[in-house]
N, C-alpha and C positions, 0 to 999 in steps of 0.2 A: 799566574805562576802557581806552581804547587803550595805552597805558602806565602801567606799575609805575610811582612814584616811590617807593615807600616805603621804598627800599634806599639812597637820595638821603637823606632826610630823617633816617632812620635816623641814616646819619652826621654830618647838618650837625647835628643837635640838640645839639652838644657847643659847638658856635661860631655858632650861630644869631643869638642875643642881641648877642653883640659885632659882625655883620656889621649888623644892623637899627641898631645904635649910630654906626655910621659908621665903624669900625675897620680896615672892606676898602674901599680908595681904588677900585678897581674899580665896585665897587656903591655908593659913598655918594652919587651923584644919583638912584640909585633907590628910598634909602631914606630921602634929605632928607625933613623935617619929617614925619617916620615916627609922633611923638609925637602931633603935628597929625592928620595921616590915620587913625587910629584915634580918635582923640577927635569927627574927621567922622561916622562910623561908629557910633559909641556915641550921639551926637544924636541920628540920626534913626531909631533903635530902638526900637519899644515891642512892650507886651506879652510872650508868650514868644515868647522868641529861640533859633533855632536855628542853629549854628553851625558852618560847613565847613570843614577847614584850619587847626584848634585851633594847631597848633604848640605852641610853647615857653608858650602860654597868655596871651598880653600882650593881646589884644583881650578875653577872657573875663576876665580881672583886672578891668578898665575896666567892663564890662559888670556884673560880679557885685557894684563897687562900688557902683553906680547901682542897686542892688536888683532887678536883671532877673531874672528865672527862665529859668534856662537851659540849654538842652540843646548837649553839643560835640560833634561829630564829627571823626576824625582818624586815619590810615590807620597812622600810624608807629607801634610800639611806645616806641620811644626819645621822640618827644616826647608821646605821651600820659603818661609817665610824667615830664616836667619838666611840663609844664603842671599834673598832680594836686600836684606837689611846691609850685609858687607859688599853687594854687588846693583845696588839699583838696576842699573842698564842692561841685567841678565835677561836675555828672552827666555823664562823656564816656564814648561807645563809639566801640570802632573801625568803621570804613567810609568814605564818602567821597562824592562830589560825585553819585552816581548809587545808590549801596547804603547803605545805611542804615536803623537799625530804624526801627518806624513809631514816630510819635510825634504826638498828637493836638494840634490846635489852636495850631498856630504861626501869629503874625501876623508875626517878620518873619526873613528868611534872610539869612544876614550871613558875608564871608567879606573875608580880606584878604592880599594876594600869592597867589593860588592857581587862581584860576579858569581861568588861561592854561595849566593842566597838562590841559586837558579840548579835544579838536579840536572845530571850529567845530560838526560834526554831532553831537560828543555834548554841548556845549552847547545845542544846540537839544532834544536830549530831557532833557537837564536843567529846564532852563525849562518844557518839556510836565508833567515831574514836580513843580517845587515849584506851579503851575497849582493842582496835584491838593491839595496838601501844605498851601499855605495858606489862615490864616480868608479871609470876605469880603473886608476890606479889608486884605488881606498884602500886604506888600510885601520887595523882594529889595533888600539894602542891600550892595554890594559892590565894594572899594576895588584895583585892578588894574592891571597894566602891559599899557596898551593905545595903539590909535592912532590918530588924523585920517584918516588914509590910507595905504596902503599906499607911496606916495612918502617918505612920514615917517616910517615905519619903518626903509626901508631909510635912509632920511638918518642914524637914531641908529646903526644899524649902522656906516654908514660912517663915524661919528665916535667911535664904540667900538675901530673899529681903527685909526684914525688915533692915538687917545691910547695904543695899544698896551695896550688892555683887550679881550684876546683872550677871557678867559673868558666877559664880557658879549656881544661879540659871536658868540660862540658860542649862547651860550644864548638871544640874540634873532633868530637863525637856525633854533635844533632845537626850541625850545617855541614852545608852537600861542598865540601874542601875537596877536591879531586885530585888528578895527577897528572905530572908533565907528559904520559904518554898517553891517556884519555885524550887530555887536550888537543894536543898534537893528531890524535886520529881526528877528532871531532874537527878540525880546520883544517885538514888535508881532504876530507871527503866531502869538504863544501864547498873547496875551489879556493883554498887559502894556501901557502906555503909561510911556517910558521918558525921564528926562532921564541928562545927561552935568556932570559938574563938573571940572575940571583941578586936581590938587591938587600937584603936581611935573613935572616935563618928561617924568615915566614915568608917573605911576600918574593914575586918572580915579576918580571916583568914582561908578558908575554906580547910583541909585534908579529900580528898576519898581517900577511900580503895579497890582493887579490892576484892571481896569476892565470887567469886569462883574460880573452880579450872582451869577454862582453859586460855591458855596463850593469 
């Protein structure tokens, strides 16, 4: 990928969990009904599930409860090792949203807070990849801080630093947060047809669907 986070991640992995709980007034509308949003994500799952941006393991927990067979993936040392710590039985390797071992007969790709670390161009050869990666009827289950528009973006910017949540509006300035109609191209012209659902004033929960017929 165009950028390391893994030296990011690395760190946060110690305070992860209490930032997802609401603990950083900064982030707690981007993690509001955080419980919720993963519980979205674990519905519309079947089959085996492969997993990008494992973290601290809280979607794979939810997941592994539900009897899913499943594969993690997740770039950081520091939290593959909290995530095996809440999930022993987790089959995860390290790699990431473009590298990754092969792994046969995934029906669906599932990821949540992460997909904004990848620019809008290696998103689209991501999508050409999982294309490749999924059964017939795969589909990509993935829970993000995205936007309407690029006007609405900058509006939460500009209201990020209005509340003097400097960190946030930093970070929805330097990470690649795109838009419901990038996205939307970017998964129609890889053989996806795609809906959108608003799940907090940050995060969307984007379901493609493979729609043709080959594997």
């Amino acid at each position: 990928m165009k950028n390391d986070f893994t030296e990011l991640f690395d760190e946060w992995s110690h305070t992860y969990d209490e930032t997802v709980d609401g603990r950083d007034l900064e982030y707690r509308d981007v993690f509001h009904l955080y419980e919720h949003i993963l519980d979205e994500v674990v519905f519309h799952s079947k089959g085996t599930v492969l997993e990008f941006g494992v973290g601290t393991g809280n979607l794979s927990r939810r997941l592994l409860k539900e009897g899913i067979n499943l594969v993690g993936i997740e770039p950081s040392e520091n939290m593959r090792k909290q995530a095996q710590l809440k999930n022993p039985g987790l089959l995860l390797y390290k790699g990431h949203f473009l590298e990754f071992p092969s792994v046969e007969q995934i029906d669906t790709i599932v990821s949540t807070y992460a997909f904004h670390h990848l620019t809008d161009e290696e998103k689209q050869k991501a999508f050409q990849l999982y294309h490749k990666t999924l059964s017939k009827e795969g589909i990509i289950v993935f829970a993000d801080t995205m936007f309407e528009t690029n006007h609405s973006k900058q509006s939460m910017i500009n209201k990020a630093k209005e509340r003097g949540f400097h960190r946030l509006a930093d970070d929805l300035q330097s990470e690649f947060y795109t838009t419901l109609p990038i996205l939307s191209d970017i998964a129609e012209s890889t053989g996806f047809s795609v809906t959108f659902k608003p799940l907090n004033a940050y995060v969307w929960l984007m379901i493609a669907k493979k729609n043709d017929s080959t594997k």
